[in-house]
PAGU-257719 format. One record per residue (C-alpha): residue number from 0; residue in one letter; chain; x, y, z. Coordinates in Angstrom, 2 decimals. Example, Ala and Ser with C-alpha at 12.3 -4.5 7.8 and 13.67 -1.06 7.14 Angstrom:
// PAGU-257719
   resi   resn   chain        xx        yy        zz
      0      a       A     12.30     -4.50      7.80
      1      s       A     13.67     -1.06      7.14
// end
This chain:
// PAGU-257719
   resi   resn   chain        xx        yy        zz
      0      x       A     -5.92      2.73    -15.58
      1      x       A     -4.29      6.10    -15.65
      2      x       A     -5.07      9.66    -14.98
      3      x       A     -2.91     12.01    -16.19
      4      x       A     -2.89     16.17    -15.47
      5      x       A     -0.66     18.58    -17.69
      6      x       A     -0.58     22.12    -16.50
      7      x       A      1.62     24.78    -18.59
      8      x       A      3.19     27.27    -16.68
      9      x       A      3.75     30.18    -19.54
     10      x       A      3.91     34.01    -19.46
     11      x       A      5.38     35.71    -22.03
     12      x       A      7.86     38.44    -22.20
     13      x       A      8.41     40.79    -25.10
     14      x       A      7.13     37.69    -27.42
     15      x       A      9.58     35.40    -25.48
     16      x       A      8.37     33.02    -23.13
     17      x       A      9.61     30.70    -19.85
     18      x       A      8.05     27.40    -20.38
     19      x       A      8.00     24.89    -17.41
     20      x       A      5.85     22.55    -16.63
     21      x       A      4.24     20.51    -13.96
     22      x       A      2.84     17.18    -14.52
     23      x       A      0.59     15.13    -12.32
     24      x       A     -0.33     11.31    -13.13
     25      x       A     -1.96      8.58    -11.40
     26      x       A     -1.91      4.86    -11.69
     27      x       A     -4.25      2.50     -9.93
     28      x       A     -3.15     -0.82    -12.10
     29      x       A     -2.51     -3.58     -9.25
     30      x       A      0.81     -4.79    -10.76
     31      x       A      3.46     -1.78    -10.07
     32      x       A      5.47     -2.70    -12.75
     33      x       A      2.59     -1.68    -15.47
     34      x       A      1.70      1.05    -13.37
     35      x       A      4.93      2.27    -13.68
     36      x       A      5.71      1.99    -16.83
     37      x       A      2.13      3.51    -17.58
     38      x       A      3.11      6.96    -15.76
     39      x       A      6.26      7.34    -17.57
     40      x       A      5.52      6.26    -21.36
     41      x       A      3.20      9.05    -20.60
     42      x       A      5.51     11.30    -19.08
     43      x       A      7.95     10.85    -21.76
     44      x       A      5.54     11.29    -24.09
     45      x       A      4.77     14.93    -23.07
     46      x       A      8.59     16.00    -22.40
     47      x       A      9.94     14.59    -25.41
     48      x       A     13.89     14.79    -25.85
     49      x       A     15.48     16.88    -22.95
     50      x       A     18.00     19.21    -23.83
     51      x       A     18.70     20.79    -20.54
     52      x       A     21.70     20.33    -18.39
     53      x       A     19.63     20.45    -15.47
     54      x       A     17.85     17.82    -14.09
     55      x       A     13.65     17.08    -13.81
     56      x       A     12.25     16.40    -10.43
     57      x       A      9.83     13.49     -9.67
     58      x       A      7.56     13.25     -5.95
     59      x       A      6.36      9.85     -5.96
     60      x       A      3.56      8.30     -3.38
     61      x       A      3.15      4.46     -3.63
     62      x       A      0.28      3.05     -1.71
     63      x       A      1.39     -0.22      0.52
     64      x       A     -1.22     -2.42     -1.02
     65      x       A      1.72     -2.85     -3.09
     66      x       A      3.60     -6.28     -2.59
     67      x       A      7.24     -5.31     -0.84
     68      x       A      9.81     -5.67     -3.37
     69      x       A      8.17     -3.88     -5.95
     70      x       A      7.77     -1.10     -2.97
     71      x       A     11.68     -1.36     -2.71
     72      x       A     12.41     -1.13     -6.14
     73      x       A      9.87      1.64     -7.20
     74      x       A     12.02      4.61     -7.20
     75      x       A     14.61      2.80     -9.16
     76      x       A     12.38      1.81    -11.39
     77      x       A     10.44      5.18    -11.98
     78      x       A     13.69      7.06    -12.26
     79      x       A     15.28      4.14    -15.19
     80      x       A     12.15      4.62    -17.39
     81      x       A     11.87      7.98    -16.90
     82      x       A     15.05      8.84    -18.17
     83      x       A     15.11      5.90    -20.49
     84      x       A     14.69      7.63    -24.69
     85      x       A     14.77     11.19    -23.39
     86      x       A     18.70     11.39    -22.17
     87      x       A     17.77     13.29    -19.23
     88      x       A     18.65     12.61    -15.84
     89      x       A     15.18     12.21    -13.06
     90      x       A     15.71     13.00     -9.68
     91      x       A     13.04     10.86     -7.40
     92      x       A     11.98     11.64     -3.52
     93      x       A      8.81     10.22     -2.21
     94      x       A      7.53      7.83      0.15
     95      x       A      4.63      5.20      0.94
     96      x       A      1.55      6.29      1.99
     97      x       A     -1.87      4.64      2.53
     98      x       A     -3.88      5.79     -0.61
     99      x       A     -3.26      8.06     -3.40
    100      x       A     -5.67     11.27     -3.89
    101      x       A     -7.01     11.27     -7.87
    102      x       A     -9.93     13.59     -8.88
    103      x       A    -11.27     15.89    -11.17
    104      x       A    -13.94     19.47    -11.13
    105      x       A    -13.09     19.95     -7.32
    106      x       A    -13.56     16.28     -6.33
    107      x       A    -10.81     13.93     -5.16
    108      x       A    -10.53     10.64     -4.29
    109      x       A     -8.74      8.44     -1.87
    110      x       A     -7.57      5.38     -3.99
    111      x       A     -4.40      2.38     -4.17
    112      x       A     -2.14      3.38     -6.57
    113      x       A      0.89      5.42     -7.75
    114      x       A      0.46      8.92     -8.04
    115      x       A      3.70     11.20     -9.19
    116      x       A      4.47     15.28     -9.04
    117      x       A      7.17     15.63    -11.71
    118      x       A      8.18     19.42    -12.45
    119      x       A     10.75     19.93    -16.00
    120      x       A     12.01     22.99    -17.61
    121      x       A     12.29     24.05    -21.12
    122      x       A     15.53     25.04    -22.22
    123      x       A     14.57     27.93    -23.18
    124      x       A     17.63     30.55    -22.45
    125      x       A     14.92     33.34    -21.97
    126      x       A     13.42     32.27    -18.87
    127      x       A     12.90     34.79    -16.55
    128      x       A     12.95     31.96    -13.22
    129      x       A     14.49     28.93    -13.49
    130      x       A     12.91     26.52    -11.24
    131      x       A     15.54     23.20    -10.28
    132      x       A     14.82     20.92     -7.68
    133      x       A     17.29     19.42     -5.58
    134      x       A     17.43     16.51     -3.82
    135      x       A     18.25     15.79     -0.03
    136      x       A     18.49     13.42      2.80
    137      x       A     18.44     14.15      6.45
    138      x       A     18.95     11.81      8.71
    139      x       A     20.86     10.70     12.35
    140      x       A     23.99     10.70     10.48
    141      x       A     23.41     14.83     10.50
    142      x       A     22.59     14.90     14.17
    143      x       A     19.12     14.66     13.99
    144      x       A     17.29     13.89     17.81
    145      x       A     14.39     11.90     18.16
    146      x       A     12.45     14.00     20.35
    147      x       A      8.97     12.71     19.65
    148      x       A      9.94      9.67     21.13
    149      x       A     11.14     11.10     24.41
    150      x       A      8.75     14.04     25.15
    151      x       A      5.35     14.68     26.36
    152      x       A      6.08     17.93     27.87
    153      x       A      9.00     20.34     27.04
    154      x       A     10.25     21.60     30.49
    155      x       A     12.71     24.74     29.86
    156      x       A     16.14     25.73     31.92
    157      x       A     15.72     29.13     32.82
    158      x       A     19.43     30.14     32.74
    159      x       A     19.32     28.59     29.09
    160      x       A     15.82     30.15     27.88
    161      x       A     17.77     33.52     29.01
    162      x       A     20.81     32.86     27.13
    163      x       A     19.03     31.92     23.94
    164      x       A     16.55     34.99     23.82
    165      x       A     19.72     37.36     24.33
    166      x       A     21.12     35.69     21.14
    167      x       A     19.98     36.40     17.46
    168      x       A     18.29     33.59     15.36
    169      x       A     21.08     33.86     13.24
    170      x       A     23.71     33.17     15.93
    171      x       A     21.48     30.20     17.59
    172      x       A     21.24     28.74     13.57
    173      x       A     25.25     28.93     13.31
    174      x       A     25.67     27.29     16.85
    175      x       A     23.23     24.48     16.06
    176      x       A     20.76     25.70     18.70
    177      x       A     17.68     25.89     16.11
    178      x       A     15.42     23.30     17.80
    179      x       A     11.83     24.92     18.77
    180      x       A     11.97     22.79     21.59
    181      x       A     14.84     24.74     23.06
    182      x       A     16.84     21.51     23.63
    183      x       A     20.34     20.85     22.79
    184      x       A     20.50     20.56     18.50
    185      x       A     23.59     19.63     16.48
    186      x       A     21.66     19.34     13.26
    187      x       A     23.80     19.65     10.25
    188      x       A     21.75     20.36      6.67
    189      x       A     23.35     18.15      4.30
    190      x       A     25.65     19.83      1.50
    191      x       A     22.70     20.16     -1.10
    192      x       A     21.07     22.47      0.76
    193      x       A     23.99     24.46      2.46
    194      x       A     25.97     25.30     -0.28
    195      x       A     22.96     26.84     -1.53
    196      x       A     23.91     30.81     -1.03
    197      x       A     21.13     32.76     -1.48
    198      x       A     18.01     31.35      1.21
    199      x       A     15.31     33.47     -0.73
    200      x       A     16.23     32.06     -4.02
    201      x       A     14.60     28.39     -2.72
    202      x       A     10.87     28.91     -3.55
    203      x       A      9.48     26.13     -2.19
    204      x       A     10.41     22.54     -0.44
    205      x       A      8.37     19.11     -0.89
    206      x       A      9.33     16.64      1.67
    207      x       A      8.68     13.30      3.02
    208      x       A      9.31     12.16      6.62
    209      x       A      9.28      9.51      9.22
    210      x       A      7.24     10.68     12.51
    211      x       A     10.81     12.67     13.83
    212      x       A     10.35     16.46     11.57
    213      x       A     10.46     18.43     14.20
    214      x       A     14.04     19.06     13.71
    215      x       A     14.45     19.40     10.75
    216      x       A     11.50     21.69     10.03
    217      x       A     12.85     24.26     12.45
    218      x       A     16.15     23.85     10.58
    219      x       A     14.69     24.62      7.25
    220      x       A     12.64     27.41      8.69
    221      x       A     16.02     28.63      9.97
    222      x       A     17.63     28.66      6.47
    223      x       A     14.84     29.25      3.94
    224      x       A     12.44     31.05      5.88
    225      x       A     10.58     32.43      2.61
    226      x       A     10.07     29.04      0.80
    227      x       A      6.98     27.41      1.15
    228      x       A      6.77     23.97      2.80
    229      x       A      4.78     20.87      2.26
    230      x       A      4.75     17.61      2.92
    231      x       A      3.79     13.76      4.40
    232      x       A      4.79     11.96      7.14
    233      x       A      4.80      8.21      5.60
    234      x       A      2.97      5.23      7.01
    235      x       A      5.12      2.53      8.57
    236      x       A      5.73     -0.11      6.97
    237      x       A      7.36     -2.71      9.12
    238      x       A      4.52     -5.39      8.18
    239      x       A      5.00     -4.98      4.47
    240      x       A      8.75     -4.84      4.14
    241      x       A     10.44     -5.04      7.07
    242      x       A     11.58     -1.28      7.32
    243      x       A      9.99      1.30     10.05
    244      x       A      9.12      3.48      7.18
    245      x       A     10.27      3.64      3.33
    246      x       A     11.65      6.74      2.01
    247      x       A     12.69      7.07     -1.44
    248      x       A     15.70     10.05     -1.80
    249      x       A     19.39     10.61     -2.89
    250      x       A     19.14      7.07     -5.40
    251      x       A     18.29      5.31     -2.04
    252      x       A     15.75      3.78      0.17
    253      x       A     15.82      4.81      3.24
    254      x       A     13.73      3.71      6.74
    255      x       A     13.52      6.96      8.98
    256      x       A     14.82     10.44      7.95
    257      x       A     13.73     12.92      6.20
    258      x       A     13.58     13.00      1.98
    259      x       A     13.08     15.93     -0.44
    260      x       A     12.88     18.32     -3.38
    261      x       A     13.87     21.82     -2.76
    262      x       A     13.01     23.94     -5.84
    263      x       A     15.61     26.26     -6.13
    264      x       A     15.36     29.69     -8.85
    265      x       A     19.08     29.07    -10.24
    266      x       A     18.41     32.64    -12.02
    267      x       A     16.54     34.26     -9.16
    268      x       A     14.52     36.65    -10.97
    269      x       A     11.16     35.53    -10.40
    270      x       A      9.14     38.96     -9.24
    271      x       A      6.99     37.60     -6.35
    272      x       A      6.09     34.66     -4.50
    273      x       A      5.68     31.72     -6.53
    274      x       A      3.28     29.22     -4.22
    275      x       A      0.74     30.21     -2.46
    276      x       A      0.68     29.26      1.54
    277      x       A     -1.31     26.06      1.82
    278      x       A     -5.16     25.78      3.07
    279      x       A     -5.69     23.97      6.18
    280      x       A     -8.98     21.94      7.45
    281      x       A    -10.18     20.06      9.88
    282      x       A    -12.99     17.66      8.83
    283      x       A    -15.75     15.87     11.72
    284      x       A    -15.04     17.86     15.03
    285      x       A    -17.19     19.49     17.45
    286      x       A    -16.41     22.13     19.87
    287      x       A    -17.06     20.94     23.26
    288      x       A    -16.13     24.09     25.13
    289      x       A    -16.19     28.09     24.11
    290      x       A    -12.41     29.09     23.51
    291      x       A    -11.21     30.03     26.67
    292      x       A     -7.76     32.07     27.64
    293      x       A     -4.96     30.37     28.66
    294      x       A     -3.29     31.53     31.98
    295      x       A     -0.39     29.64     32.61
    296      x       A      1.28     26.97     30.83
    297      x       A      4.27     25.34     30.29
    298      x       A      6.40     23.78     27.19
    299      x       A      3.10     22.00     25.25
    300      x       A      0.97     21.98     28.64
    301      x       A     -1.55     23.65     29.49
    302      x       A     -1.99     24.58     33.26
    303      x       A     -4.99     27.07     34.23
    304      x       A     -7.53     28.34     32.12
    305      x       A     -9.50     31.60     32.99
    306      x       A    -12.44     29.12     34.12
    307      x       A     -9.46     27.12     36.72
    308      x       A     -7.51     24.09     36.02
    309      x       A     -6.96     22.83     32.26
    310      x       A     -7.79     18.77     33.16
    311      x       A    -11.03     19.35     34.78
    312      x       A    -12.43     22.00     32.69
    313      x       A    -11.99     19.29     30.14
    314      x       A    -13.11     16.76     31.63
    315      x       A    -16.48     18.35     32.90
    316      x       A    -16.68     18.93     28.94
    317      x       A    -16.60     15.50     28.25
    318      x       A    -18.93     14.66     30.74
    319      x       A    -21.89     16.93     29.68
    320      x       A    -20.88     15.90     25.92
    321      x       A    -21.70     12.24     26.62
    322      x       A    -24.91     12.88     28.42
    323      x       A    -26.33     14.74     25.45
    324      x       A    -25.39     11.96     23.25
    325      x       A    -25.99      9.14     25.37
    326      x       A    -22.52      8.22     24.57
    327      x       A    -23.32      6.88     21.12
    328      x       A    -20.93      7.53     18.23
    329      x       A    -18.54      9.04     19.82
    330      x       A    -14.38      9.44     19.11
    331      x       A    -12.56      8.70     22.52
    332      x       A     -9.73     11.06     21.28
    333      x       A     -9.96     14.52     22.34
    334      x       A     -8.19     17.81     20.51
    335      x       A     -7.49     21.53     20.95
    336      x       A     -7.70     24.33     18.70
    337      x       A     -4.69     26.60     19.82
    338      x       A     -6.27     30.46     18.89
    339      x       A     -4.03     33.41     19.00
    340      x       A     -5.88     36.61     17.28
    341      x       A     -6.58     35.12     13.71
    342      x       A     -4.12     32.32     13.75
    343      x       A     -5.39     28.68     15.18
    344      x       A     -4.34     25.49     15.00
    345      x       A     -5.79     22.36     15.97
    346      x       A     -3.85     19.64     17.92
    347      x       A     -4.43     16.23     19.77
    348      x       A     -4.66     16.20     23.34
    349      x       A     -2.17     13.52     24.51
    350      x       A     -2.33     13.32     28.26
    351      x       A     -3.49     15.00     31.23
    352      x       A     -3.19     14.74     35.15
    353      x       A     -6.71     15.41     36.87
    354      x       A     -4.42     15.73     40.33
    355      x       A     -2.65     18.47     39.04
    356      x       A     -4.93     19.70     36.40
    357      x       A     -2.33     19.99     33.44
    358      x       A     -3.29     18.73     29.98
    359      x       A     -0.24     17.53     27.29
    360      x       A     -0.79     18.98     23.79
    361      x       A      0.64     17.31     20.84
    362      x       A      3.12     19.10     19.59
    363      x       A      7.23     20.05     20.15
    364      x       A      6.48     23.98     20.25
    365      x       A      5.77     26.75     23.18
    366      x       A      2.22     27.26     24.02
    367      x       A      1.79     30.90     25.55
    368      x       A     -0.56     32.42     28.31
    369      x       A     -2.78     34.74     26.41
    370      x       A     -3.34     32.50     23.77
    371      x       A     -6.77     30.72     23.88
    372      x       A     -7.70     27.02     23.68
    373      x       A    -10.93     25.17     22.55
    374      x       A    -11.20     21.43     23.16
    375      x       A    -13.26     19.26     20.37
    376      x       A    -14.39     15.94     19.69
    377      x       A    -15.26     13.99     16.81
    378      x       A    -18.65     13.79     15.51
    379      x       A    -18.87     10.67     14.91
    380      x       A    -16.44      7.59     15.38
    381      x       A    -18.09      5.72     12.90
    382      x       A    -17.70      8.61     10.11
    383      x       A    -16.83      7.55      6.72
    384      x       A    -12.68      7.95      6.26
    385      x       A    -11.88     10.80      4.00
    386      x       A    -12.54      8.63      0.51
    387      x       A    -14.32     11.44     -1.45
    388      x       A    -13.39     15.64     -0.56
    389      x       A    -14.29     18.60     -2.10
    390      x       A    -11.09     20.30     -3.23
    391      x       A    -11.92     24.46     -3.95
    392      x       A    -10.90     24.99     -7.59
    393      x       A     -7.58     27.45     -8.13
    394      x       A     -8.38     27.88    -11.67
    395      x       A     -7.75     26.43    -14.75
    396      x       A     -4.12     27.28    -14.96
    397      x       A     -3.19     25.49    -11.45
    398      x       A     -2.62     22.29    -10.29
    399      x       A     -3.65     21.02     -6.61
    400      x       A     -1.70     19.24     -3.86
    401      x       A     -4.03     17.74     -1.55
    402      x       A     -2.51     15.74      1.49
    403      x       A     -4.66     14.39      4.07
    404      x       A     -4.33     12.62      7.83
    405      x       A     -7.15      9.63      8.61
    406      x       A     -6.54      6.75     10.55
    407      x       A    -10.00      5.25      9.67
    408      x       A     -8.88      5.05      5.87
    409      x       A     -6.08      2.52      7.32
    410      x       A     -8.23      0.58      9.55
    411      x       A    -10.28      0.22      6.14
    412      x       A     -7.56     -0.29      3.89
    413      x       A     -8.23     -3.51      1.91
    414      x       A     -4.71     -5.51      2.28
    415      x       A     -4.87     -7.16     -1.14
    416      x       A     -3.79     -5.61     -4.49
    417      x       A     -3.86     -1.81     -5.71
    418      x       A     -7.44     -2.47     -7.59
    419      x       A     -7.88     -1.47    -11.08
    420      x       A     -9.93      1.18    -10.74
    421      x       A     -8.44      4.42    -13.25
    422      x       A     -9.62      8.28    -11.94
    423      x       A     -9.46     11.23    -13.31
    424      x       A     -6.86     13.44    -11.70
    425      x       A     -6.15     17.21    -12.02
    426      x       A     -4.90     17.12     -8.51
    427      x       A     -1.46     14.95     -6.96
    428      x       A     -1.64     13.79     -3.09
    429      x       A     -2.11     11.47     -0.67
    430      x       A     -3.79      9.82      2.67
    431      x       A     -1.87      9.01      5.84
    432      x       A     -2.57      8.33      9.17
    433      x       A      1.02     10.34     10.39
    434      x       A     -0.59     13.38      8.83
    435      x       A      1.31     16.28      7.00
    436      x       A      3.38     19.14      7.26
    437      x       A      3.22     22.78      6.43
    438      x       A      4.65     26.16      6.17
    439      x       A      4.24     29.29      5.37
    440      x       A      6.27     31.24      3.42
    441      x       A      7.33     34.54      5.69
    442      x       A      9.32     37.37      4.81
    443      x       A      9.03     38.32      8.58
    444      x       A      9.68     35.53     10.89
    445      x       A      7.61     35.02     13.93
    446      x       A      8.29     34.69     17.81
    447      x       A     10.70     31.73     17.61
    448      x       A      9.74     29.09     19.69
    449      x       A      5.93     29.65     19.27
    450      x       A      3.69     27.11     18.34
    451      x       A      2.37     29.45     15.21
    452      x       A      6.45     30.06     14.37
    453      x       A      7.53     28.28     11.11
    454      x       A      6.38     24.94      9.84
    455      x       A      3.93     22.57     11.39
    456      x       A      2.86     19.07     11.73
    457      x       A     -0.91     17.90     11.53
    458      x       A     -2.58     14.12     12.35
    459      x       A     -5.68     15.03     13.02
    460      x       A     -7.99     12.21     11.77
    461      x       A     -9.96     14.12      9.18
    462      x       A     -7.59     16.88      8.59
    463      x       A     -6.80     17.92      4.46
    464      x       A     -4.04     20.30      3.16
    465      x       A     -4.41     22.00     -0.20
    466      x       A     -2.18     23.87     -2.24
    467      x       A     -2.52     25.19     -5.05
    468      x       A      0.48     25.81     -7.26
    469      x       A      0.59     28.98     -9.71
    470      x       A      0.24     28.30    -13.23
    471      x       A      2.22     31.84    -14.13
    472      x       A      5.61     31.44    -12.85
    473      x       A      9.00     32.76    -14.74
// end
């Protein structure tokens, strides 16, 4: 029933080494109790009695075959038998998902199940970086906008655009005017991540969100620009429990926010960068057009292309598309790859107006003229959801992170229990059809308000994320 991963993080100095470890373990038993209690006899077993003052750090995804009170206890649950023999206190952010990712020897799996990312440190007074993570909630209560909600297209007030490019990204952070969308923020980090004094000491930040991270992402960019950033937008959940999503932070469940882990280096003394930035893919799409420079746009649309107007260049795309094919097999959905020298990123194509010949990209960032776009199609509607991958191996001494967007894996998604199926797992992630975020770490921040500035947001059906995490750190 379970799969379990141990990778030891160890480098010695002068005979003296910094021991930390992180731990991945998956559970595919259909009752969450046993499943549970499977991951953490397990996970107790390899810790042993904690010495420590500081606390370990648990990521938990739950897939929502899962019956709903058993969702809404889970990170209770996890954290009481965690701690329970070892005397150490578990700190537990996480979220529901669809399925769980479990694999072995570069293959991974999209199963039910319980999968957990739990990081502890040795006590040993040696160390040479300290890894603790920290937990935190952001939510409306810190001023947070919903701005997916209300835009398609970000329209910009010159006089304002003016003001803000005059002033530093320091000054716009300490006036609350952060958001990449250039609109009116008031967002507020919570106290356990602002009274954290040194930004560069946070080496990297594992979150879980509802579909509203825009915010929040340019926030944490803001403050921590060098940490890396990775994490899932949950799946909704208002037919299983009753809440618009379920978020497990701060000894709470929560329904739309964001939750997370920021790994902070209490010593700071680690020489270099600690994560490596994460690998992006997009799986089953097919160029339609060549990439073609953009010429005038506005906010997220896209007016003129070299070729004339956005829309119908598009649309005569289409067109020729579905007379080769005969219109067989086909995805109606239609995407973008965003190319600007050798950074691209691919996006959905959300609207358009063949009148005026603009065409709404999916994101809350500034497309720019001189940048080049590329519209694709899937390959095949019918494709098989992303159920087996092949995950590029980081070595023996690294664990992976694989996160993944498919909305085909829901449509699939058997409703009854978790099945009882165990995998092998060297690897911790999961499937969801609201995608996943990602960031760079940057020690040189780029043009705010771009689309490649800072974190970003994939749901690209067929899209992966991998990350590898260094097995030499301290």
């Amino acid at each position: 029933m379970l799969a379990f991963n141990t990778r030891q993080l160890l480098r010695h100095t002068g005979g003296r080494g910094a021991r930390q470890l992180w731990l991945s373990a998956v559970s595919t038993d259909p009752s969450a109790a046993a499943a549970i209690s499977e991951i953490s006899q397990h996970i107790r077993a390899k810790i042993g009695t904690r010495t420590s003052s500081q606390p370990d750090s648990c990521f938990v995804l739950v897939s929502q075959t899962y019956p709903a009170p058993s969702i809404d206890r889970l990170s209770a649950a996890l954290a009481r038998q965690l701690t329970s023999g070892t005397g150490h206190q578990v700190n537990v952010a996480g979220t529901v998902v669809d399925r769980v990712m479990a694999g072995d020897a570069g293959k991974v799996t999209a199963v039910p199940g319980i999968a957990i990312l739990y990081h502890t440190q040795s006590a040993d007074t040696h160390a040479k970086s300290k890894l603790t993570g920290r937990p935190f909630y952001i939510g409306d209560m810190h001023g947070r906008q919903r701005l997916r909600e209300v835009a398609v297209g970000r329209w910009h007030n010159e006089m304002t655009d003016r003001r803000k490019h005059a002033a530093s990204v320091e000054a716009r952070w300490s006036r609350g005017e952060s958001s990449v969308t250039q609109a009116g923020s008031h967002l507020v980090l919570p106290k356990e991540l602002a009274d954290i004094e040194d930004a560069k000491s946070v080496r990297m930040i594992l979150l879980a969100s509802d579909k509203e991270s825009r915010q929040v992402l340019d926030a944490l960019d803001a403050r921590f620009p060098t940490a890396t950033k990775i994490g899932v937008v949950g799946t909704q959940t208002p037919f299983v429990n009753g809440r618009e999503f379920t978020l497990f932070g701060m000894s709470q469940v929560h329904d739309s926010g964001v939750v997370g882990l920021a790994f902070v280096d209490t010593d700071n003394n680690s020489s270099g960068d600690d994560f490596a930035a994460a690998e992006v893919a997009c799986h089953g799409l097919v160029a339609v057009t060549e990439p073609q420079r953009i010429v005038r746009c506005k906010g997220n649309v896209v007016l003129e292309l070299e070729d004339g107007e956005a829309a119908r260049t598009l649309i005569a795309a289409v067109r020729r598309r579905r007379l080769e094919t005969s219109g067989q097999g086909l995805d109606h959905r239609l995407f973008a790859k965003i190319i600007d020298g050798s950074s691209s990123l691919v996006l959905q194509v959300t609207g358009g107006d063949p009148a005026k010949g603009g065409l709404a990209i999916d994101t809350l960032k500034d497309i720019s003229a001189g940048q080049s776009i590329q519209f694709l199609m899937r390959a095949d509607y019918q494709a098989e959801p992303l159920s087996s991958l092949e995950v590029p191996g980081g070595g023996s001494d690294k664990l992976a992170v694989v996160l993944a967007a498919d909305d085909i894996a829901v449509a699939n998604q058997a409703t009854g229990d978790a099945g009882s199926t165990g995998v092998a797992s060297s690897v911790f992630g999961g499937v969801t059809e609201g995608g996943f975020i990602f960031g760079k770490h940057s020690h040189t921040p780029a043009k705010p308000h771009s689309i490649f500035a800072g974190s970003s947001e994939s749901a690209v059906p067929g899209s992966t994320l991998t990350l590898h995490i260094d097995g030499t750190m301290g």
